[in-house]
C-alpha positions in Angstrom: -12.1 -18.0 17.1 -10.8 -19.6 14.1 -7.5 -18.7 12.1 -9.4 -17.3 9.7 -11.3 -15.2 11.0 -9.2 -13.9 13.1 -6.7 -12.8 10.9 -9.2 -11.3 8.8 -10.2 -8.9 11.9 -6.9 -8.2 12.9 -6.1 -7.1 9.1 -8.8 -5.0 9.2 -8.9 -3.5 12.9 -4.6 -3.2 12.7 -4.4 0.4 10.9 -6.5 2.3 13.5 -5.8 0.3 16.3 -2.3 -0.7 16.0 -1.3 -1.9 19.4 -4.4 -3.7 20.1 -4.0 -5.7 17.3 -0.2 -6.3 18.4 -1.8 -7.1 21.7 -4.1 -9.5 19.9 -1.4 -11.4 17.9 0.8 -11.7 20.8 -1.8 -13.7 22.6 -2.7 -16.0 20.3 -0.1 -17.9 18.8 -2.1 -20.9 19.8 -4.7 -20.2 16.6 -1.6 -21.2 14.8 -2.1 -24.9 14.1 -1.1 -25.3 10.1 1.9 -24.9 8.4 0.6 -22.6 6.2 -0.5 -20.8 8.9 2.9 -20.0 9.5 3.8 -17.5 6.7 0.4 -15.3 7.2 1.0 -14.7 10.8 4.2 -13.7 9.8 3.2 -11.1 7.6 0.9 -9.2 9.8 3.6 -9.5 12.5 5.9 -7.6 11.0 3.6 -5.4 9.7 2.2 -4.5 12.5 5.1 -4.4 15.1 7.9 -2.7 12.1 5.4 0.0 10.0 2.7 0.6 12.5 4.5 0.6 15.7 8.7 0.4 14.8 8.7 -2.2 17.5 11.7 -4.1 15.3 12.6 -6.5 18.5 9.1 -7.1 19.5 8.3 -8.2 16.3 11.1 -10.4 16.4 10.5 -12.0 19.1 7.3 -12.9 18.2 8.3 -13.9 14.9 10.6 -16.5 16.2 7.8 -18.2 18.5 6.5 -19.6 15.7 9.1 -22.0 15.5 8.1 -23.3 18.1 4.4 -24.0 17.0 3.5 -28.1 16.8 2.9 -27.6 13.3 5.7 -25.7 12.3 7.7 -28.2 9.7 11.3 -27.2 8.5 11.6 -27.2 4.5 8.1 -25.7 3.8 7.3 -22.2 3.1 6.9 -21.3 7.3 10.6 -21.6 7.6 11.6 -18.7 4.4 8.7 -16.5 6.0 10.1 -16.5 9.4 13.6 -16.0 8.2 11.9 -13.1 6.0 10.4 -11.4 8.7 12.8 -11.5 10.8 15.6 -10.4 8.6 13.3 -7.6 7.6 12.7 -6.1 11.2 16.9 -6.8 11.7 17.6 -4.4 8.5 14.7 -1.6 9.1 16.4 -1.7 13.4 20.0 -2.1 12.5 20.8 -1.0 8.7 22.9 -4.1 8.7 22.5 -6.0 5.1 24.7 -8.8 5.4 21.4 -11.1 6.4 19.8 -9.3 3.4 22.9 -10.6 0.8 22.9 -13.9 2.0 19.2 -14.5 -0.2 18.9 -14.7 -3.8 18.1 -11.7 -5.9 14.0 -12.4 -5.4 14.0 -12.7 -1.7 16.3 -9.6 -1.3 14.3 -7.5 -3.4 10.9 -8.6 -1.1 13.1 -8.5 2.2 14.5 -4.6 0.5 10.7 -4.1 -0.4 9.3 -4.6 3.0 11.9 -2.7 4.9 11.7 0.4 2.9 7.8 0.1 3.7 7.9 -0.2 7.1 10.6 2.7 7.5 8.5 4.5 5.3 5.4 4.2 8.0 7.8 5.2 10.6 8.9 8.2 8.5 12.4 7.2 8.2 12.6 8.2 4.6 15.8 8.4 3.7 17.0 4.6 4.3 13.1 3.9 2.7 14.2 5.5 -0.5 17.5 3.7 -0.3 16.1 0.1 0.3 13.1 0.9 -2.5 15.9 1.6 -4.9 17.7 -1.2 -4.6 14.4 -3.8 -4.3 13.4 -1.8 -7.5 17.2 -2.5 -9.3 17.0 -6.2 -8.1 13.7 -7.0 -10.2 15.8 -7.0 -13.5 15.3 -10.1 -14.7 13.2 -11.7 -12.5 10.0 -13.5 -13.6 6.6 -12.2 -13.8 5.2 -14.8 -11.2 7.7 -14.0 -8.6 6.5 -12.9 -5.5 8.7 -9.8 -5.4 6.5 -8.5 -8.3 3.6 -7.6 -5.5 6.2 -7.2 -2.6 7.4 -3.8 -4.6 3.5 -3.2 -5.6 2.7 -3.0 -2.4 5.8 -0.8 -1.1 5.4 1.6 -4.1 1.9 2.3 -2.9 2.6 2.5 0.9 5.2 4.9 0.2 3.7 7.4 -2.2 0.7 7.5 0.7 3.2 8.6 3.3 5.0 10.7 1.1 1.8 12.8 -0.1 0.7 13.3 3.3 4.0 15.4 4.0 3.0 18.6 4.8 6.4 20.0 3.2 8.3 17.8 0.8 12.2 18.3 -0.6 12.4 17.6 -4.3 14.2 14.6 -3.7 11.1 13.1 -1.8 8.3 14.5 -4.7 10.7 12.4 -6.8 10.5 9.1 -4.7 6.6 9.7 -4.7 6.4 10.0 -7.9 8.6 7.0 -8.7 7.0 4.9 -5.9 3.6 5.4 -7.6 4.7 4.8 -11.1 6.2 1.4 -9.9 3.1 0.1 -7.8 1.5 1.2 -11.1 4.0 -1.1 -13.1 4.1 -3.9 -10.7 0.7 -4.4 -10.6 -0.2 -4.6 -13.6 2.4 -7.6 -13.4 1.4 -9.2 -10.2 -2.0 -8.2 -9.4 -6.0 -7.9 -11.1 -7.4 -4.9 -12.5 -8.9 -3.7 -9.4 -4.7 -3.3 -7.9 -4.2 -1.9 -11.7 -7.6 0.9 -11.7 -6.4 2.0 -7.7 -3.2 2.2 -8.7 -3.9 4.3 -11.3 -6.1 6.6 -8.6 -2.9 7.0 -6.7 -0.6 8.3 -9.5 -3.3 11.3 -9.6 -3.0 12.0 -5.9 0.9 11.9 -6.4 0.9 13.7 -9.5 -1.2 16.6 -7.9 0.8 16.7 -4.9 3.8 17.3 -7.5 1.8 20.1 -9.1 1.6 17.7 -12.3 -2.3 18.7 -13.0 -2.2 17.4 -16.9 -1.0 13.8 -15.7 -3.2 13.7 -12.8 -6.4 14.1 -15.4 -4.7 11.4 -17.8 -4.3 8.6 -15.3 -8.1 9.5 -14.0 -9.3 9.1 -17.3 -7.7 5.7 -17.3 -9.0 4.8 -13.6 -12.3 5.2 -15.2 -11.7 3.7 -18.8 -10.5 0.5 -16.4 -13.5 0.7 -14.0 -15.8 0.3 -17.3 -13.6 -1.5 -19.1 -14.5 -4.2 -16.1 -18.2 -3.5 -15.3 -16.3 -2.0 -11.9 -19.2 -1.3 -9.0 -20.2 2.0 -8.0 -17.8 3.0 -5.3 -15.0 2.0 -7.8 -16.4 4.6 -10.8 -17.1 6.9 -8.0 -13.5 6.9 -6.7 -12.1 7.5 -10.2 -14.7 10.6 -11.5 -13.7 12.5 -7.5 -10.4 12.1 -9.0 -10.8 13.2 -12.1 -12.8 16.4 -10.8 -9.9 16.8 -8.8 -7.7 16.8 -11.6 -10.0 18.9 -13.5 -10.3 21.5 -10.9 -6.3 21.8 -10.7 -5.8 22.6 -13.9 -8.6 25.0 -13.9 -11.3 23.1 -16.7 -14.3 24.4 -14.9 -16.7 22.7 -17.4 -14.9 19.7 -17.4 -15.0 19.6 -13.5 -18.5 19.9 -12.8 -18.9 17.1 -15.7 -16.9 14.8 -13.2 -18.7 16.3 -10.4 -21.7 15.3 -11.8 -20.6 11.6 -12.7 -19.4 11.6 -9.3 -22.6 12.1 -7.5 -24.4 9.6 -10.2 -22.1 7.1 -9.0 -22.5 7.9 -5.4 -26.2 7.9 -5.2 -26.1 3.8 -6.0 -23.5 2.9 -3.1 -24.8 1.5 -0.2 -24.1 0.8 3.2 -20.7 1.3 5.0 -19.2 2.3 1.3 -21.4 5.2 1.3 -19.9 6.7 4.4 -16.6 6.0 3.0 -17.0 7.8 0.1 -19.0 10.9 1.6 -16.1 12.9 2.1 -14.9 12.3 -0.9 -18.1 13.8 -2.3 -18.1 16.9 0.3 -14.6 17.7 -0.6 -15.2 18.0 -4.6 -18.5 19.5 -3.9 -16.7 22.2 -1.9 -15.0 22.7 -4.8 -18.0 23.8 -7.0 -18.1 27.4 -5.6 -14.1 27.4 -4.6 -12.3 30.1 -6.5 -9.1 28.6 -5.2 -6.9 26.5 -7.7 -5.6 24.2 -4.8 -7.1 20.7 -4.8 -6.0 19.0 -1.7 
C-alpha cells in the first residue's frame, strides 16, 4: 500500500478503532520513504498514541524511529515535527515545560495547542484548560499564516466536543467550552475555508445549548446556514445547519419557527445520498422526535 493511501485509511479508521490503527502505524514505518513523509506520520502518531490512547511513551518511541528512516534529512521540516511530537507527548506525560520554552512563541503555542487536545481526549481537563490558555495568550502577535492559527482551531474544537459530552459540568468547564468554541470559531476563520468557518459555527450552537444559551445557539445557526448558501454548500452541509437551528428553535421554545427548520431539514435530507445519508439519519430522527416532544430539553 502506498503512503497515501494508507494514511488516508488510518485517518479515517483511527477514531473507532484506536489501537488498531496504532497497531497499524507501528508496523509500517517502512511506507515512510520521503522527507515530507516525515511530518504527517508524525502527526497521526501522536494523535493517536496521546488523545486516543494516552500512550505518551509509546508514542514516543515511535516518534523517534523516524529518525532513523533512509529519507529522514536534518534541516527540513521532518526534524521540527519530530521534536514537536515528541515534546508534546513529554508535556501531556510529565507537565514539565522547560522543552516547551526552549521554542519560539509559534511553536509553543502549537506544541501548548496539541497537548491541551490530547489531555482533553483523555479527560484530564484541568492541565487542558491550562495549556489552551496559554497557546491562546501566545497567538498575540503572530501572523495570520502561521501554523499555530489551525493548531488552536483544531484544539478549540476538540475540546468543546469533549466538554459537551460531559454528563455534569462545573461552571468553570461551561466556560472553557464556550471559550474553546468561540476560538476554533476565530481561528478558523483565520487559518482555514468556509467549510472549517460554517462547522465551526455548528459547534458554537451545540456549546451554546449545552450552556443553556438558547438565543445564541439560534444566531450562530442562522449564520451556519447564511454560510452554507452564501457558498452553494451541498445538501448534507444545509442539512447539518437547519437540525441545528430546529434545535435551537425548539430550546427556546419557537414552535413555529422549529417546524420551519424541521421542514428545511428534511428538504435538505431527501437529496443526500449514499453513506451521508446514514450519517445524517439520526440527526433527522432526533429533531423529528422533537415535533411531538412537550419537553424544552434539546440534547
Amino acid at each position: 500500500m502506498e503512503f497515501d493511501a494508507f494514511l488516508n485509511q488510518a485517518w479515517s479508521d483511527h477514531g473507532e478503532h484506536p489501537r488498531e490503527v496504532a497497531d497499524r502505524l507501528l508496523a509500517s514505518l517502512e511506507l515512510v520513504v520521503q522527507s515530507d513523509e516525515i511530518p504527517r506520520f508524525a502527526q497521526l502518531a501522536a494523535h493517536v498514541f496521546g488523545e486516543h490512547l494516552g500512550d505518551w511513551q509509546g508514542g514516543i518511541a515511535l516518534v523517534e524511529k523516524l529518525r532513523e528512516r533512509p529519507c529522514f534529512l536534518a534541516g527540513t521540516e521532518a526534524e521540527p515535527a519530530i521534536v514537536r511530537a515528541v515534546v508534546t507527548l513529554n508535556l501531556a506525560a510529565s507537565g514539565d515545560r522547560s522543552q516547551v520554552e526552549a521554542f519560539g512563541r509559534s511553536d509553543q503555542a502549537r506544541v501548548l495547542a496539541m497537548a491541551a487536545s490530547a489531555l482533553a481526549g483523555q479527560r484530564e481537563l484541568e492541565r487542558a484548560t491550562e495549556y489552551f490558555t496559554m497557546a491562546l495568550n501566545l497567538l498575540s502577535g503572530v501572523a495570520d499564516d502561521d501554523p499555530a492559527h489551525r493548531a488552536l482551531a483544531v484544539t478549540g474544537n476538540n475540546l468543546a466536543a469533549e466538554l459537551e459530552g460531559k454528563l455534569e459540568r462545573a461552571p468553570a468547564e461551561t466556560e472553557l467550552m464556550l471559550l474553546a468554541a468561540h476560538t476554533a470559531r476565530k481561528e478558523w476563520q483565520i487559518a482555514g475555508t468556509w467549510l472549517n468557518v460554517e462547522r465551526a459555527e455548528y459547534r458554537l450552537v451545540r456549546s451554546c445549548l449545552e450552556a443553556n444559551l438558547a438565543e445564541e445557539a439560534v444566531e450562530h445557526a442562522r449564520r451556519c446556514i447564511e454560510i452554507c448558501r452564501a457558498n452553494s454548500a451541498e445538501a448534507v452541509e444545509l442539512f447539518w445547519g437547519h437540525q441545528a437551528l430546529a434545535l435551537a428553535e425548539h430550546r427556546r421554545k419557537n414552535g413555529a419557527a422549529f417546524k420551519a427548520a424541521l421542514d428545511m431539514a428534511r428538504q435538505h435530507f431527501e437529496k443526500i445520498l449514499g453513506a451521508d445519508r446514514d450519517w445524517c439519519r439520526p440527526g433527522l430522527e432526533k429533531i423529528e422526535a422533537l415535533s411531538g416532544a412537550n419537553s424544552s430539553s434539546c440534547l
